[in-house]
Backbone as CSV, one residue per row, in Angstrom:
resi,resn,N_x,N_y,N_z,CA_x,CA_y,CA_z,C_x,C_y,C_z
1,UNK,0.838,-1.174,0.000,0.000,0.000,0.000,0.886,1.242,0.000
2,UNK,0.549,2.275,-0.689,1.221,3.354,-0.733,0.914,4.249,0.158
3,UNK,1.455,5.347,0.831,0.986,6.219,1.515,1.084,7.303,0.903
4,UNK,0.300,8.341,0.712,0.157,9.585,0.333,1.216,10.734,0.732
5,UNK,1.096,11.617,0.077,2.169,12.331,0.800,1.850,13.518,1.544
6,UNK,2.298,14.345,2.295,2.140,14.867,3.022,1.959,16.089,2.486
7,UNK,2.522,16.544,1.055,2.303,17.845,0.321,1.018,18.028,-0.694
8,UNK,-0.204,16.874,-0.075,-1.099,17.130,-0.887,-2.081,17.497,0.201
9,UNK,-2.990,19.051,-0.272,-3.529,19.650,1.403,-4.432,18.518,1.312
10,UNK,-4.568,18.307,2.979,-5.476,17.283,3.493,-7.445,17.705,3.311
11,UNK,-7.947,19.043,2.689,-8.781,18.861,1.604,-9.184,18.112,1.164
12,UNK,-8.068,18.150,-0.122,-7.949,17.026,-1.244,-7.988,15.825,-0.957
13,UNK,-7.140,15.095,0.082,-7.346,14.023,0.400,-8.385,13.384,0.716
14,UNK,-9.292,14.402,1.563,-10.289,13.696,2.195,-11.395,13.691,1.289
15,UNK,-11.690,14.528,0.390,-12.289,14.808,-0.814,-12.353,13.502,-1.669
16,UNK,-11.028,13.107,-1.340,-10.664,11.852,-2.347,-10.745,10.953,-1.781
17,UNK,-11.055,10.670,-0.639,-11.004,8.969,0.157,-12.809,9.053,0.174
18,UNK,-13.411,10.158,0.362,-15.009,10.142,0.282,-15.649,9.921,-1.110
19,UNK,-14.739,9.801,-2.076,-15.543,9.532,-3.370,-14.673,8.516,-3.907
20,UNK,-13.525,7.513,-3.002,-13.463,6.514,-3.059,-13.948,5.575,-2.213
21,UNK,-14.561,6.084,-1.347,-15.145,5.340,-0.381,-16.963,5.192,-1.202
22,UNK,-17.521,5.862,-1.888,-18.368,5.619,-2.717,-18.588,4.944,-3.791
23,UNK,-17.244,4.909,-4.155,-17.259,4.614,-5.761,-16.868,2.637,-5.327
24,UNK,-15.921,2.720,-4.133,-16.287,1.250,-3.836,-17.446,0.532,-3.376
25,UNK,-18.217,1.629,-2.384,-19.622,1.283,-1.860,-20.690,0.163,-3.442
26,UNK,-20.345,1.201,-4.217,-21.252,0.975,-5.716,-21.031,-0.238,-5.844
27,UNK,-19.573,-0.922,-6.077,-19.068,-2.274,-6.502,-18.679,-3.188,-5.785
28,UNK,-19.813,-3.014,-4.551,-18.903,-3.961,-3.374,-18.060,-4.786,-2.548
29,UNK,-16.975,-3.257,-2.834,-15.780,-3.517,-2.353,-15.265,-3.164,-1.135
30,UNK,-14.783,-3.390,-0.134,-14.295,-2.793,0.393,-13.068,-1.741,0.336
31,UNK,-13.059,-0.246,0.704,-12.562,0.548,0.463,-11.318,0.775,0.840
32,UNK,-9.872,0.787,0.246,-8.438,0.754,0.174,-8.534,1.795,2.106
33,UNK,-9.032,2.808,1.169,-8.698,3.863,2.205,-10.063,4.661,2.327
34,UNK,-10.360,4.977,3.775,-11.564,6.126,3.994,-10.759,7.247,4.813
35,UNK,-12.269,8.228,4.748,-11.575,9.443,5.430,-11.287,9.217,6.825
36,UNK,-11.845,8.030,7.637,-11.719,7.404,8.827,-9.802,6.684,8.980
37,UNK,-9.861,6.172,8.119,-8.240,5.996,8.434,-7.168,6.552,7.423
38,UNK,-7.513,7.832,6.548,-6.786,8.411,6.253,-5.531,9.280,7.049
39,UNK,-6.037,9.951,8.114,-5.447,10.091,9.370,-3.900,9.486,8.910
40,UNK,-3.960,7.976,9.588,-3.285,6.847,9.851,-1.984,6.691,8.382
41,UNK,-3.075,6.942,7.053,-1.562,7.044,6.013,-1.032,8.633,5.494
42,UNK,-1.360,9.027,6.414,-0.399,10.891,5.981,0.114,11.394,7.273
43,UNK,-0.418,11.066,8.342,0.513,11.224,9.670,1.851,11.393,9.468
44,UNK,2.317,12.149,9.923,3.897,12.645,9.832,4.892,12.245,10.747
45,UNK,5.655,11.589,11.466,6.105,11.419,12.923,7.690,11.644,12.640
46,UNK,7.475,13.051,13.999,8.824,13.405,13.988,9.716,12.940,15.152
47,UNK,10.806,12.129,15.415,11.836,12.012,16.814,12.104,12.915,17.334
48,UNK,12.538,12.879,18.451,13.520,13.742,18.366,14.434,12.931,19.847
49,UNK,15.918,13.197,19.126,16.691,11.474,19.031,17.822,12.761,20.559
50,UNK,17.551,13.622,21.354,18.721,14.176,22.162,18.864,12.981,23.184
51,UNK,17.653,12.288,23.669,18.370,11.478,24.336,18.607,10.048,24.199
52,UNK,18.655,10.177,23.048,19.220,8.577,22.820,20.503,9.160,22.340
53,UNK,21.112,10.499,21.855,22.246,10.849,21.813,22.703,11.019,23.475
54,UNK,22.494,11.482,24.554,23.017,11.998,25.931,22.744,10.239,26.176
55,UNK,21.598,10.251,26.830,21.252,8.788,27.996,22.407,7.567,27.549
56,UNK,21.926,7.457,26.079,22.395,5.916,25.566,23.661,6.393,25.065
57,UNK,24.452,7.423,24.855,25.658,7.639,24.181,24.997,6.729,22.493
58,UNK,24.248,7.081,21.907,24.240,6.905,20.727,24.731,8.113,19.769
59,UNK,25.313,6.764,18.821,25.718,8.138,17.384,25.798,7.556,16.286
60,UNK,25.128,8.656,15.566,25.099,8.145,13.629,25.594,7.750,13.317
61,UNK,25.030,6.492,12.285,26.245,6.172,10.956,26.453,7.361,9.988
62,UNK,25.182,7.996,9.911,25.123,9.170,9.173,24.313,10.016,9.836
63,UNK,24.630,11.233,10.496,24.369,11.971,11.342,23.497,13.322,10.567
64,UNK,23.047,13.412,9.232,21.857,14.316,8.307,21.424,13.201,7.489
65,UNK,20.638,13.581,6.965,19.797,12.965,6.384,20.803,13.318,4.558
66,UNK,21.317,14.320,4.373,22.169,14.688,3.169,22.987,13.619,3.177
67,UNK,23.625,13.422,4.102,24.925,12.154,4.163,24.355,10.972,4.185
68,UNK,23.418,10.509,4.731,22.609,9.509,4.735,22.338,8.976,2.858
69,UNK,21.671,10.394,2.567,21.158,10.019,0.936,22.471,9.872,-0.118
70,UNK,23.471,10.650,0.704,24.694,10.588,-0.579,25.407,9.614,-0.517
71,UNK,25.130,9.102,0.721,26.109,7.022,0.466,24.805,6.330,0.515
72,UNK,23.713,6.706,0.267,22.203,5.615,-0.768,22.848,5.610,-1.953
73,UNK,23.260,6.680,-2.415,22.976,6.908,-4.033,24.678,6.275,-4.323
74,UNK,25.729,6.479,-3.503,26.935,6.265,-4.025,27.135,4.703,-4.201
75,UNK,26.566,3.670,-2.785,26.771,2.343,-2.424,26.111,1.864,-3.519
């Protein structure tokens, strides 16, 4: 299942899970996604990692997300 993204206003989305939630009603299907658990696939969740850096002495393999993507793309 794909999740939507977060740069489409949530409007639209819900606009769009209510006239897919119809258009499956018609062909009795059950519906991928409603505006009831749309919520659940555009939710955003942010860390925030200070104390697993202090408490646990943890540290990055790649400490940004830039360095992270530039040894995705290099490896």
């Amino acid at each position: 299942m794909r999740f939507w993204s977060t740069w489409i206003p949530s409007y639209i989305q819900r606009s769009v899970a209510r006239y897919n939630e119809r258009l499956q009603s018609k062909i009795n299907r059950t519906p991928q996604f409603t505006p009831d658990n749309l919520k659940l696939y555009t939710n955003s969740v942010r860390l925030k990692v200070e104390r697993l850096e202090k408490e646990l002495s943890f540290s990055w393999k790649y400490p940004s997300a830039t360095s992270g993507l530039e040894a995705t793309l290099q490896g």
